[in-house]
C-alpha positions in Angstrom: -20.5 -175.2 -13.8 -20.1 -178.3 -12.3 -16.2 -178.8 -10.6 -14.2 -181.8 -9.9 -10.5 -182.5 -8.7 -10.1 -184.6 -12.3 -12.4 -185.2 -15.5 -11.7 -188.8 -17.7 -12.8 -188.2 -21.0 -13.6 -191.9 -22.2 -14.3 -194.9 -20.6 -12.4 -197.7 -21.5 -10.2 -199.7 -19.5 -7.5 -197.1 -19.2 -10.1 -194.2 -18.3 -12.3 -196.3 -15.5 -8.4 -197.9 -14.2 -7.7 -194.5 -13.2 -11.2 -193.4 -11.8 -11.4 -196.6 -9.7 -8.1 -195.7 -8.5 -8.4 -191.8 -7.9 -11.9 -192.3 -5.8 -10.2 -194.6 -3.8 -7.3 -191.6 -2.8 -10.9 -189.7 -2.1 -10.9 -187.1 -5.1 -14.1 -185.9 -7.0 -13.9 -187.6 -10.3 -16.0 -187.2 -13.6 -16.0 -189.1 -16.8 -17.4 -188.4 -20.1 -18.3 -191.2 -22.3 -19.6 -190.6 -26.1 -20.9 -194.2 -26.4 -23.7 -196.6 -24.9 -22.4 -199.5 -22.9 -22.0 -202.5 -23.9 -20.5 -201.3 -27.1 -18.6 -203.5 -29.8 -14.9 -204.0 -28.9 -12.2 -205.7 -30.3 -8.8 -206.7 -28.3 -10.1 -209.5 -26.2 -6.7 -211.3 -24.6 -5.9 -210.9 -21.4 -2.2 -211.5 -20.1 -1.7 -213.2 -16.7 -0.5 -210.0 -15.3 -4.1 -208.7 -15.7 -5.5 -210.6 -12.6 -2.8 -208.3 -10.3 -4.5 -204.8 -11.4 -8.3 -206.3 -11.0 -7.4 -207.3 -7.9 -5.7 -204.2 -6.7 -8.6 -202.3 -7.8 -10.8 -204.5 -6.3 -12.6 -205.8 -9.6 -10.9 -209.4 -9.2 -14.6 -210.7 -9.6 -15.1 -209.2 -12.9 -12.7 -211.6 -14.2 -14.7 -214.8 -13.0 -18.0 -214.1 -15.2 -19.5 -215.9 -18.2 -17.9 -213.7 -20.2 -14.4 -214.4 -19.2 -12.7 -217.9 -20.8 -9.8 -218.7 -19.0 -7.3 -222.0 -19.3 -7.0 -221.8 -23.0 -4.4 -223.9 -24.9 -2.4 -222.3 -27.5 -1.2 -223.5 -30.8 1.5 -221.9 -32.2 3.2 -221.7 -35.6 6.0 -219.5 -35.4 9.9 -220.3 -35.1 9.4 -223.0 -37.4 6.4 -224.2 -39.8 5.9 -227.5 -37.4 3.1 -226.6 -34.8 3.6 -225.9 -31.0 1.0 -226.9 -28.1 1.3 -224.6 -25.2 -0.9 -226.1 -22.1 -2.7 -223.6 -20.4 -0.1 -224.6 -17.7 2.9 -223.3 -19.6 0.6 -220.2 -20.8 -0.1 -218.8 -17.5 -3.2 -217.3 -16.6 -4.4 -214.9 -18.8 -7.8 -215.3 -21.0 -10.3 -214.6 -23.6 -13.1 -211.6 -22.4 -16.1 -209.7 -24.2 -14.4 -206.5 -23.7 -17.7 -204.6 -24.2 -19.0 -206.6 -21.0 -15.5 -206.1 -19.5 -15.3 -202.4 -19.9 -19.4 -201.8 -18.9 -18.2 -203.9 -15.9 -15.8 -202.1 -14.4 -17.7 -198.6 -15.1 -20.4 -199.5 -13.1 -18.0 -200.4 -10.4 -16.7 -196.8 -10.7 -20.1 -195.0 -10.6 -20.9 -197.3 -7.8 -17.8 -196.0 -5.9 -19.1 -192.1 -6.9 -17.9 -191.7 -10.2 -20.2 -189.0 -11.5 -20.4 -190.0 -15.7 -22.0 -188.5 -18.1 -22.9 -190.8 -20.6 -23.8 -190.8 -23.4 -22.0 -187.2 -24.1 -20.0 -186.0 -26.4 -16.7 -183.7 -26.0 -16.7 -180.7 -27.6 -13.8 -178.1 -26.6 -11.8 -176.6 -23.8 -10.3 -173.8 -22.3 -7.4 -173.6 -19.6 -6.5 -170.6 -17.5 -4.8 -170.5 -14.0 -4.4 -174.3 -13.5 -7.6 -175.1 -14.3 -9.4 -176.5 -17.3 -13.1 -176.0 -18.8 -14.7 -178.2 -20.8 -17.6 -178.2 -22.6 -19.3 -181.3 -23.3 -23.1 -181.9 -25.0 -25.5 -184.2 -23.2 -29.2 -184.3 -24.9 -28.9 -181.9 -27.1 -27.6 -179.6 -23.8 -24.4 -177.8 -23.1 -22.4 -177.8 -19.7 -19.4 -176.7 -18.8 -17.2 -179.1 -16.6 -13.9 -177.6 -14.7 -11.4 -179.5 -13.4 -7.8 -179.2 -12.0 -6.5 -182.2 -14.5 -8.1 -184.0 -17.7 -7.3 -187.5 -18.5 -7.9 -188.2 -22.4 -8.4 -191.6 -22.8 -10.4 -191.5 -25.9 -8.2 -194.1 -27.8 -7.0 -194.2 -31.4 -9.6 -191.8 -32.4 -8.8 -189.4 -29.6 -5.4 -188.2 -31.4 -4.6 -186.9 -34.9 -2.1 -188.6 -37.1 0.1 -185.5 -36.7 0.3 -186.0 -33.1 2.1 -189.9 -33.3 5.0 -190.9 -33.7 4.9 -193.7 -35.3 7.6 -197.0 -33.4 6.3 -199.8 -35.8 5.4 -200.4 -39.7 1.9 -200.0 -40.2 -0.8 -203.1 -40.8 -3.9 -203.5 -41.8 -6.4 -206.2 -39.4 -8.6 -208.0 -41.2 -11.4 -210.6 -39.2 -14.0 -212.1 -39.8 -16.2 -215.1 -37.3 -16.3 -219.1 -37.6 -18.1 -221.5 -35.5 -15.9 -222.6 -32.7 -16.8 -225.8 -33.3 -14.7 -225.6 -36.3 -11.6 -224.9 -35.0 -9.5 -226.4 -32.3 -10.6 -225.3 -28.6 -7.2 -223.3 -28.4 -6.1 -219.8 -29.2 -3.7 -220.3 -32.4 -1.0 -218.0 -33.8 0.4 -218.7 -37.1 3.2 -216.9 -38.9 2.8 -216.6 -43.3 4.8 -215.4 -45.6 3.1 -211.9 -46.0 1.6 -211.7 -42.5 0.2 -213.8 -39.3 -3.2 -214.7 -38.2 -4.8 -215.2 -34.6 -7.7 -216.5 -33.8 -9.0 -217.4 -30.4 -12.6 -219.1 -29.0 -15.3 -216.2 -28.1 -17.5 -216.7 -25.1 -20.6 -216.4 -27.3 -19.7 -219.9 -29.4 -17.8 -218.1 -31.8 -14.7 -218.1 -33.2 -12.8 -214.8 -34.2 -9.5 -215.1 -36.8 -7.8 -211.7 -37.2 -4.7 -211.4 -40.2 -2.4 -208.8 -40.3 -0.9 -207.9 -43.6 1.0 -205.5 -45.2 -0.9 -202.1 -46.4 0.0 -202.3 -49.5 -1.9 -205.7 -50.1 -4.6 -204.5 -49.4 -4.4 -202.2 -52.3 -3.4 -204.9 -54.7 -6.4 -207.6 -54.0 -10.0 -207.5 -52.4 -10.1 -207.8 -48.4 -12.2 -211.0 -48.4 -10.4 -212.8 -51.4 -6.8 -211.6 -49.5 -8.6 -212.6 -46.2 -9.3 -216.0 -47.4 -6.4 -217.0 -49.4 -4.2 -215.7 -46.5 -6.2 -218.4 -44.1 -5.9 -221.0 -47.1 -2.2 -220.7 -47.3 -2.0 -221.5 -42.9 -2.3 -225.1 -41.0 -4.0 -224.0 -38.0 -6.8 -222.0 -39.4 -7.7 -223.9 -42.9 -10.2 -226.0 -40.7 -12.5 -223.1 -40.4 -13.0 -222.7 -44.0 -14.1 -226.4 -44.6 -17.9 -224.9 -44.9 -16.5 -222.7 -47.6 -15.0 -219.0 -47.4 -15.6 -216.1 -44.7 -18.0 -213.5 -45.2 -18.5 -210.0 -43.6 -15.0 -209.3 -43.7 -14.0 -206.3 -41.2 -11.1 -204.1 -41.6 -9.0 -201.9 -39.5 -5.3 -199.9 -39.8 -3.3 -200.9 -37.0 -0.4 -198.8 -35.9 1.9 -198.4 -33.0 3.0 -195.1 -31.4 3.6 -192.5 -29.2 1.8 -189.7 -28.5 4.1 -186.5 -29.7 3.3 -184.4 -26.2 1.4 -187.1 -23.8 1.4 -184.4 -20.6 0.9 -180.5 -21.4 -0.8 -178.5 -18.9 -2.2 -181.4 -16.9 -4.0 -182.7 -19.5 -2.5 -186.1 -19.8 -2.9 -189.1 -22.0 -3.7 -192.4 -21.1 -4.0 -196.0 -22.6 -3.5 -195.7 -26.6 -4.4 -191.9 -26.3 -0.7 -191.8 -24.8 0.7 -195.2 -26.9 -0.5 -198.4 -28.9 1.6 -201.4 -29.1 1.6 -204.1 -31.4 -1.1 -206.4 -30.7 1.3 -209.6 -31.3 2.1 -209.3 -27.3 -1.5 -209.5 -26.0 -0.9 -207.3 -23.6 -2.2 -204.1 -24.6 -4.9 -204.1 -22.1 -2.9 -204.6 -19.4 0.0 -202.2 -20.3 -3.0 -199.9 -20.4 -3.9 -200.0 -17.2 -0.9 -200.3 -15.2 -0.1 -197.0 -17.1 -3.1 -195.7 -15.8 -2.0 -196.4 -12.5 1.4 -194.8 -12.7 -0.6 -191.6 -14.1 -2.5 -191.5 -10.9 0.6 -191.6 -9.0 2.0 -188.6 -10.7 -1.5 -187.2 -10.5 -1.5 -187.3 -6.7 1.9 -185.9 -5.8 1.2 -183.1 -7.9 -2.5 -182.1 -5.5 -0.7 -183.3 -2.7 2.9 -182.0 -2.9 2.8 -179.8 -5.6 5.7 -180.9 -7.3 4.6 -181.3 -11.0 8.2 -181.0 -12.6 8.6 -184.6 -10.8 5.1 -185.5 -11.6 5.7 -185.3 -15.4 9.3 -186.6 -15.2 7.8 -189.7 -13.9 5.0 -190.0 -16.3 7.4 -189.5 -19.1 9.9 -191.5 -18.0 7.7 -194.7 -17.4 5.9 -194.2 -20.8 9.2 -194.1 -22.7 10.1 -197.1 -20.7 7.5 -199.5 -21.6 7.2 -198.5 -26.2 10.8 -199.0 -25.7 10.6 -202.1 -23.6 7.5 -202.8 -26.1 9.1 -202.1 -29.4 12.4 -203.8 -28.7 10.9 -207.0 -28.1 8.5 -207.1 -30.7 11.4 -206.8 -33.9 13.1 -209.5 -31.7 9.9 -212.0 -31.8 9.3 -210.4 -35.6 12.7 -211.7 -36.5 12.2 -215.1 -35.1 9.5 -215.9 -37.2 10.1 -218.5 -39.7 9.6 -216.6 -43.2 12.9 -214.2 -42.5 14.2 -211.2 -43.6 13.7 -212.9 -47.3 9.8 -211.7 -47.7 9.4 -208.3 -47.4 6.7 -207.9 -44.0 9.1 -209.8 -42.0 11.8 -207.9 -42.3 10.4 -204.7 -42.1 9.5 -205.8 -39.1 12.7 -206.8 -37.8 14.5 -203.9 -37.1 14.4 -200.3 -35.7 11.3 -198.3 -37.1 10.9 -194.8 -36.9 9.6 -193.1 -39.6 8.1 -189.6 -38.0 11.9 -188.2 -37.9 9.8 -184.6 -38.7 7.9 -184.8 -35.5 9.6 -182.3 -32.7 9.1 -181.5 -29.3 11.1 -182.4 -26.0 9.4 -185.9 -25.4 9.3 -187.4 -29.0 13.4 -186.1 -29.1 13.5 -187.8 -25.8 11.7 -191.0 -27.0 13.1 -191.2 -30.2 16.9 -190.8 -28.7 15.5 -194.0 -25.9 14.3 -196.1 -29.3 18.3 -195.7 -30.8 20.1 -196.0 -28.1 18.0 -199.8 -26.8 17.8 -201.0 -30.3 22.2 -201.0 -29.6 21.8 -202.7 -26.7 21.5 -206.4 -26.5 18.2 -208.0 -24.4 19.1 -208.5 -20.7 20.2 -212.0 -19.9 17.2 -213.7 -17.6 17.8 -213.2 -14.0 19.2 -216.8 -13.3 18.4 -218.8 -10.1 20.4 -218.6 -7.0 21.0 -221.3 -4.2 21.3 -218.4 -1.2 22.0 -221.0 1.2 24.5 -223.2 -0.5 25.9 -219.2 -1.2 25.9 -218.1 1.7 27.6 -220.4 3.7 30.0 -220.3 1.4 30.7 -216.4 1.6 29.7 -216.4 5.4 33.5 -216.2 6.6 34.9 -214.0 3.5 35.7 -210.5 4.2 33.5 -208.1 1.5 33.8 -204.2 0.2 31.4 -202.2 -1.7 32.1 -202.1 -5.6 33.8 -198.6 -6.7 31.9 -199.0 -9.5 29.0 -197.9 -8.0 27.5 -193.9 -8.5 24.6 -192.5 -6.5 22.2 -190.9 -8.5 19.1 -189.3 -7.3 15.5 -191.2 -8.5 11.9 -191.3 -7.8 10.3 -193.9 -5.8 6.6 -194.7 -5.2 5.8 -194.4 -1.2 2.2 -193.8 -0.4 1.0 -193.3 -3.6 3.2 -190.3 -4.0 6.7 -189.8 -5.4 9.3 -189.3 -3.2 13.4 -189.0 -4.6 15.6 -190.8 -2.9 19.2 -192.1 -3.0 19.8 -195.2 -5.5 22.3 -196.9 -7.1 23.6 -197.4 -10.4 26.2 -200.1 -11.5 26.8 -201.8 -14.8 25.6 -204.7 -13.7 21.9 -203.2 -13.1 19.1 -202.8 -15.9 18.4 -199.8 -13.7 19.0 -197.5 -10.6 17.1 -199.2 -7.9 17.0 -196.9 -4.3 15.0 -200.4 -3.3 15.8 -204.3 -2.1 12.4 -205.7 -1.8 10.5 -203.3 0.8 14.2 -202.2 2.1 15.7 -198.8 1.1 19.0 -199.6 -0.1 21.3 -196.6 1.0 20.9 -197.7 4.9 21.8 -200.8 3.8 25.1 -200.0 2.4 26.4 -198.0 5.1 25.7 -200.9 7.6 27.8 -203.2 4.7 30.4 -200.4 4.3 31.2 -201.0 7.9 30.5 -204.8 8.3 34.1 -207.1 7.8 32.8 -210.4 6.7 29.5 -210.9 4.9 28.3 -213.4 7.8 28.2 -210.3 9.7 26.6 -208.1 6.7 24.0 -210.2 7.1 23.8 -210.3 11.0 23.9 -206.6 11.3 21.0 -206.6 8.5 19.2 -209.0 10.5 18.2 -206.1 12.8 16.4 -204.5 10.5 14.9 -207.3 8.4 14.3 -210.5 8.8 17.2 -213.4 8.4 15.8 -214.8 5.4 15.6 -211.6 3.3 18.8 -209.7 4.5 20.6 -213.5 3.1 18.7 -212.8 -0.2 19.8 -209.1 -0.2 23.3 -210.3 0.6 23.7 -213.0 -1.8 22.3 -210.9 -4.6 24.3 -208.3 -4.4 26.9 -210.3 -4.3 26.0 -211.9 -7.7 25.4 -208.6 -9.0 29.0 -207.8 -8.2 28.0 -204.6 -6.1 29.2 -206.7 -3.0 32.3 -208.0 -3.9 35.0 -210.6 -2.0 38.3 -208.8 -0.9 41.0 -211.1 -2.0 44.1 -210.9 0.6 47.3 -211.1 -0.9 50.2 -213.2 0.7 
């Protein structure tokens, strides 16, 4: 029997995230992988947020081969049926990858960091007694039995029953098929119908993929490659690459978004769309993927090194409920932007709160679906607007501050040295969130100092001890605006 700190079952971006990331805290990982790499794999965009993780992990250069296409226009046809260019500029940079090359790229990156993989091999069962699991995998037609302290399933949509999702979004159906690139513009292009929307972006290969996503029950009522191709007829930005006639070898596939019904039991723990799949009109599936996967390993590590797993799972929890309802809420907001309206049917499905699981039980889908309610109530945080801290400043340097009473002190789990930690933070209406941080500053010292400070020239003087001018002026002047540090007005 061959024992590690933590076995990876799959090997997709989510899976080799966290393997790159727990060899470099210096456990003994092992990964189990049913397929050959390169395989076949669809979800090619990359958001701009992407380039952060790779370079973190220290696979920035994976990003910079042939496979990659990056500063790609956009043409959009969504708010309203007149087309919008988006420069690459005003896109930021994300970009268009081979995700089999991707995906085979960072796995050898892991193995040559000491991932041991077993590849190809096949999961077939487990067993877990005294904090430990066994699992039995075939390799050629041979059995072994691996044993580790934690299991990371990161097997994807086909890792997970239907029973075990709860569902946060209307099914689709995907259909896509391949053009020429030369056919269509040199842009990735988004175009909203009235019974769906198709993508369709420039492959590094000279091809040109178009993806539509329709209602289910169309697909019932009509062919996939006559619905395929009248759906395409029907748009602006994609009728261009049918002008050598219709698309052939029409693919298909159900597209749903979720949550898995009990991500973390037992340390075994889900990851990428083992744990959730959002709807792929963000583009950002791939990296919400992975920067999961990193807050795993977090949780992962204060668990071996501290032992505290009740905050481990908190955590985990907590930041997976976070982003589907971060996800979710946004999505019916774009869906209802879309120019068709709630007067065709797919739109305004689309548009609203969806949760139709209401049979599935358990602490974290209550949990989740309880998050889903009470957001879709809420309206979308303002953006954070600019502030001129020194035109502010000066002007607040000589007036006397307090601390809002309408702060509370709640306890809340920060990230310090890849473990958790709790520490004091502050809530106030004002915040999204508790925060227990101001940039790299923990934010209770802070508040005693201001608790005692008269003016907020010397706030920031006394501050200046600990941080440099500049940022304790930020800190200042944002709290301010936040109304956490607020003027004392002296009467007459």
């Amino acid at each position: 029997m061959e024992t590690f700190d933590i076995l990876i079952i799959g090997a997709g971006s989510a899976g080799t995230c966290a393997a790159l990331r727990l060899l470099s805290l210096g456990y003994r990982v092992a990964m189990v992988e049913n397929e050959s790499f390169p395989r076949p794999q669809i979800g090619e965009s990359l958001s701009p947020g992407i380039h952060n993780i790779f370079e973190y992990l220290g696979a920035a250069h994976l990003l910079q081969q042939d496979y990659c296409l990056h500063q790609l226009p956009a043409q959009v046809i969504w708010e309203s049926q007149t087309p919008v260019i988006l420069t690459a500029q005003l896109r930021g940079n994300g970009g268009m990858v081979n995700r089999g090359l991707l995906d085979k790229g960072l796995l050898d990156l892991a193995v040559a960091g000491g991932l041991i993989l077993y590849q190809p091999a096949r999961y077939e069962r487990c067993q877990y007694n005294d904090n430990t699991w066994q699992v039995n995998i075939r390799q050629d037609d041979i059995s072994i039995t691996l044993s580790a302290l934690f299991v990371l399933d990161a097997r994807g949509r086909r890792g997970i029953s239907q029973q075990q999702r709860l569902l946060t979004a209307p099914p689709m159906v995907g259909l896509w098929a391949y053009t020429q690139a030369a056919h269509m513009p040199a842009a990735t292009c988004v175009e909203a119908v009235e019974n769906g929307w198709c993508w369709g972006s420039p492959m590094h290969d000279g091809r040109y993929r178009i993806i539509t996503f329709i209602d289910p029950k169309a697909i019932k009522q009509q062919a996939a490659p006559l619905l395929y191709n009248n759906m395409l007829d029907k748009t602006q930005l994609f009728q261009q690459g049918l002008k050598h006639g219709p698309l052939h070898d029409i693919q298909t596939c159900n597209v749903f978004s979720y949550a898995h019904t009990r991500p973390w039991h037992n340390r075994w723990l889900q990851l990428g769309e083992a744990a959730f799949a959002i709807d792929p009109l963000s583009s950002t599936g791939v990296e919400k993927a992975m920067r999961f996967s990193l807050q795993a390993v977090i949780a992962i590590n204060t668990v071996l090194k501290n032992g505290e797993e009740e905050l481990a799972q908190n955590f985990y929890e907590e930041r997976l409920i976070t982003s589907v309802v971060n996800h979710t809420q946004w999505t019916a907001q774009y869906y209802a932007q879309a120019w068709p309206g709630e007067a065709h049917h797919f739109w305004k499905e689309r548009s609203h709160l969806f949760l139709q699981d209401k049979h599935k039980h358990g602490p974290f889908a209550q949990q989740l679906t309880t998050a889903l309610h009470q957001q879709h109530h809420i309206s979308p945080a303002s953006p954070e607007k600019t502030l001129d801290i020194q035109h502010e400043l000066q002007r607040l340097w000589n007036g006397k501050m307090h601390i809002s009473s309408a702060i509370t002190y709640v306890q809340s789990p920060c990230v310090i040295n890849d473990r958790l930690q709790m520490k004091t933070a502050i809530q106030h209406p004002n915040l999204q969130r508790e925060i227990a941080f101001l940039e790299t500053a923990e934010i209770l010292p802070l508040l005693v100092i201001a608790d005692q400070a008269h003016t907020f020239g010397n706030l920031v003087q006394e501050w200046s001890k600990l941080l440099s001018f500049p940022l304790a002026a930020k800190m200042a002047v944002y709290l301010w605006d936040k109304k956490i540090l607020c003027e004392t007005i002296e009467e007459d």
